[in-house]
Every structure is written in structure tokens, then in C-alpha cells.
C-alpha positions as CSV (number, residue, x, y, z in Angstrom):
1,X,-24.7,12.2,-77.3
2,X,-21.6,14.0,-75.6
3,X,-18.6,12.7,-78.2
4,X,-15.5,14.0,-76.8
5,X,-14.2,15.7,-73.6
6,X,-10.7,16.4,-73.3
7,X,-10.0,15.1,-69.7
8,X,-10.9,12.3,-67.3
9,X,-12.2,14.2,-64.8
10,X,-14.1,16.1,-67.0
11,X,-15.4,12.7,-68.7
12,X,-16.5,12.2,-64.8
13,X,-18.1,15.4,-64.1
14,X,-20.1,15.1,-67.8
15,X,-21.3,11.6,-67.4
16,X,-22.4,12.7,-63.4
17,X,-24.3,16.2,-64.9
18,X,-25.8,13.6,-67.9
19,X,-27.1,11.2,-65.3
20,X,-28.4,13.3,-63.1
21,X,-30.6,15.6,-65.9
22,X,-31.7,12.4,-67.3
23,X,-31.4,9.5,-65.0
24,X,-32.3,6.3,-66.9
25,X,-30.3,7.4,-69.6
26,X,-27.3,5.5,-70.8
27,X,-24.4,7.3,-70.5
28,X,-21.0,7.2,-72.6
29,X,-18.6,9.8,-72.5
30,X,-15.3,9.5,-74.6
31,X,-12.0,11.1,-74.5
32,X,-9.0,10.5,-76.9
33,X,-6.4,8.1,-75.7
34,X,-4.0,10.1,-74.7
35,X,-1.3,9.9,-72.0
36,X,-0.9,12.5,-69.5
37,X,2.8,13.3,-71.5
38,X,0.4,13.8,-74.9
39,X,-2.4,15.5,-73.5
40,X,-0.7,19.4,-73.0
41,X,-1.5,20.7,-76.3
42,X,0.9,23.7,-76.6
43,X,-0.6,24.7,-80.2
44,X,-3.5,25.6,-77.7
45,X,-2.1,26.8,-74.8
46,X,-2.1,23.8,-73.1
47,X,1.2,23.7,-70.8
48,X,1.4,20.7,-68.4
49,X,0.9,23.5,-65.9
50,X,-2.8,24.0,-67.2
51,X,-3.9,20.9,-67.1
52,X,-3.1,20.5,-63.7
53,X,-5.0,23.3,-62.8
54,X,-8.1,22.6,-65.0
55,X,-7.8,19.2,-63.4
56,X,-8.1,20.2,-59.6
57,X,-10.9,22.6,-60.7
58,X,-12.5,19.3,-62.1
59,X,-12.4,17.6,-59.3
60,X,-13.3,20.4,-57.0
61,X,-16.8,20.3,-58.8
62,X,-17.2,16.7,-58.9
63,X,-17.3,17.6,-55.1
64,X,-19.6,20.7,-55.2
65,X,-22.0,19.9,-58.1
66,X,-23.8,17.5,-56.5
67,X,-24.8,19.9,-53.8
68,X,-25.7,22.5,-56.1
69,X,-28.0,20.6,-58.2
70,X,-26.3,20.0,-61.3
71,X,-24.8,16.3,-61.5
72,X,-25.0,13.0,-59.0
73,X,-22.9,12.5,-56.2
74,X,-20.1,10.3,-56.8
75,X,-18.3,8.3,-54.3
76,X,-14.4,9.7,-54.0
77,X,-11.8,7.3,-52.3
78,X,-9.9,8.9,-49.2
79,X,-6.7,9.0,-50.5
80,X,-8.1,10.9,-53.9
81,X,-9.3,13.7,-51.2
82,X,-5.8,13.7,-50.2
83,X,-4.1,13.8,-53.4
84,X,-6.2,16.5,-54.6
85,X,-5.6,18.7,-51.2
86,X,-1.7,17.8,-51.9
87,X,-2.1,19.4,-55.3
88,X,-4.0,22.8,-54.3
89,X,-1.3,22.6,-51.4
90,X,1.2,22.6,-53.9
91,X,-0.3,25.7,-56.0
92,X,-2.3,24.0,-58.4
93,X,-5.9,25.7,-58.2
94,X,-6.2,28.4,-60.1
95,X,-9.3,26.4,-62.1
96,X,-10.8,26.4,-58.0
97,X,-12.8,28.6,-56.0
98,X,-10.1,28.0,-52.8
């Protein structure tokens, strides 16, 4: 049982690693409900800043893990592609191997 992971694209990239170690299983990963304005935690370094980064590097292996044995693929609409090149375009990618 996988009880909490901070981020939805984490949530994505736990349930896809979960799935693909143990398909049949049921899968059901939780995150607190937090807005994107709640979720920077500066008590923990958390600037808004961060999470963008730690996002984009989510996604990037959402992308890659698949390949490298380590979760499912996952479908990813067109015009998420985009919005994630938008973001490392705009410097957020320090979480990313680009």
C-alpha cells in the first residue's frame, strides 16, 4: 500500500511503476488535497519554483520509464507534450536530464 505522494505526477508515475511490477494488482495512490497555491511547503524548502521543476522531471519519466523497464506506458495527450516542452523552454528542468 503506497499512502501518500506529494504530487500528481508523481501519484502517476507511482501508480504506472506499481502496475507494471505487479500487474493485476489494484492500484490506489493518494495525495493530500491540496491546491497548487498550498502545495510549496517553504518550512521544507518547497518554493513554487521547486515544484515546478520536480514536476517537469515527473513527467519527463512518465515518458522514459516505460522504456527503461520500470513502470507502464501511459498515454499523454498532444497538447500535455507541448505544455511540458513550454515549461523546460521556459527554464523549468532542473529535476530533467535535458
Amino acid at each position: 500500500m503506497i499512502t501518500e505522494v506529494m504530487s500528481m505526477e508523481s501519484i502517476e508515475r507511482v501508480a504506472a511503476a506499481v502496475e507494471y511490477r505487479r500487474p493485476g494488482w489494484l492500484v490506489c495512490v493518494t495525495s493530500p488535497p491540496l491546491s497548487f497555491d498550498e502545495y510549496p511547503l517553504p518550512e521544507e524548502g518547497m518554493t513554487p519554483e521547486n515544484v515546478m521543476n520536480i514536476m517537469v522531471g515527473d513527467f519527463q519519466r512518465i515518458k522514459e520509464y516505460p522504456d527503461k523497464g520500470f513502470q507502464i506506458s501511459q498515454d499523454i495527450p498532444e497538447e500535455v507534450e507541448e505544455a511540458w516542452r513550454i515549461l523546460i523552454e521556459a527554464g523549468y528542468h532542473r529535476h530533467t536530464t535535458i
